[in-house]
C-alpha positions, 0 to 999 in steps of 0.5 A, a space after each residue: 500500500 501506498 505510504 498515507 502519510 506521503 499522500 498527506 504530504 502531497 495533497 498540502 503541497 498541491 492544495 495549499 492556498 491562502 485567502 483572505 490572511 487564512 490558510 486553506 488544503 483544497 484537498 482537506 478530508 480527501 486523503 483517504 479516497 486518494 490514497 485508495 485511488 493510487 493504491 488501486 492504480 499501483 495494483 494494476 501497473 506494478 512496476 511503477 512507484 508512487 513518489 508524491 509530489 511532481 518535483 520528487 520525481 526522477 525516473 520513467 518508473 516513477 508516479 507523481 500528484 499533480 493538479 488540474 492541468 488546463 491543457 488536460 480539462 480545456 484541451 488547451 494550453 491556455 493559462 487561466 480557467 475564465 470563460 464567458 457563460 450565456 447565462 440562465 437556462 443555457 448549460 454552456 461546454 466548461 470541460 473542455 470548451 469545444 461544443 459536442 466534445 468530451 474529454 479521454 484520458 489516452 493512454 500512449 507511453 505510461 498510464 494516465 489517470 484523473 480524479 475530479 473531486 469538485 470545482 473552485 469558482 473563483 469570485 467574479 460578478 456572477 453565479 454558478 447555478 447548475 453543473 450539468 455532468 454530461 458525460 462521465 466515463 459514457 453515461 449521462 449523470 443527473 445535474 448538480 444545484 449549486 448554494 449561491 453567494 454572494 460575487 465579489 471577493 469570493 473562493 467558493 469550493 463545490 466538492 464531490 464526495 466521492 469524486 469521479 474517477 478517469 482511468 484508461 480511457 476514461 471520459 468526461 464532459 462537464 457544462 454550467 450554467 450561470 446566472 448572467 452573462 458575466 465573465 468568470 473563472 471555474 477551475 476544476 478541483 482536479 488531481 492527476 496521477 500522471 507518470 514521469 513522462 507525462 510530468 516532464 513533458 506536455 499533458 495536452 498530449 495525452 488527452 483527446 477530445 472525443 466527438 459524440 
């Protein structure tokens, strides 16, 4: 089994941010789901090694823990999460932003695997009302309703528990609706355990986007 405490240690690296002068884990309570996660990744790829956090790794039998990536969740390379939504009443693409297309974790030279535990809406002068889960490893899920706050100077964390899993060629596509057409930023609170190849090098790479 993996080493918890190691996991532990990963997750307040990764999760770690600070609002407001107070300190925040993102990933606070999820450490024994991940630690089952990368247990169950290890039993099917058993020569590889979980080594925590990105920076620890240094060979090709190496795994690390790494946050959401936006050229993993938009397809992309961009570098930000914001988009402008239509507002009530229309879900619009999130994950990723291409219409009529879904996210797969492609396996090329090492295995690849994502845990969607929630999303971060990061404060603009707009709501995020509905999630609407589309696809998520080929089957439709029912809609999530957000609790609205108030806008402005607001991180407000959506979690998943438990969280939703991309293995081999697993599949995703998210959208939301929101209250107004302002822009705003929706990051997807999203771990990736991704081998030394993937770690070194451009993760868009490793993902496809899936028409319907």
């Amino acid at each position: 089994m993996v080493d918890a405490g190691l996991v532990s240690q990963t997750l307040k690296t990764l999760g770690t941010v600070f609002w407001e002068g107070k300190e925040y884990n993102l990933y606070d309570g999820y450490e024994r789901e991940i630690v089952s996660f990368i247990d169950d990744y290890l039993k099917k790829y058993t020569t590889m090694e979980f080594k925590g956090a990105p920076h620890l790794a240094e060979s090709q039998s190496h795994v690390v823990l790494d946050n959401a990536h936006q050229g993993f969740w938009k397809d992309s390379n961009i570098t930000d999460w914001l988009f402008t939504p239509t507002g009530l009443n229309v879900f619009n693409d999130v994950f990723p932003e291409a219409v009529d297309t879904r996210i797969r974790v492609d396996t090329h030279v090492a295995p690849h695997w994502a845990y969607l535990l929630g999303f971060v809406e990061i404060g603009s002068a707009n709501n995020l009302v509905r999630i609407e889960f589309r696809d998520v490893n080929g089957k439709k899920r029912p809609r999530l309703t957000s609790m609205l706050q108030s806008r402005l100077g607001e991180l407000k964390i959506i979690r998943l528990k438990p969280g939703l899993r991309l293995e081999d060629r697993g599949t995703i596509d998210i959208n939301a609706e929101y209250e107004n057409a302002s822009a705003t930023e929706l990051m997807p609170l999203a771990l990736h355990l991704i081998p030394f190849e993937i770690a070194t090098g451009d993760i868009s790479e490793y993902v496809t986007g899936v028409a319907y």
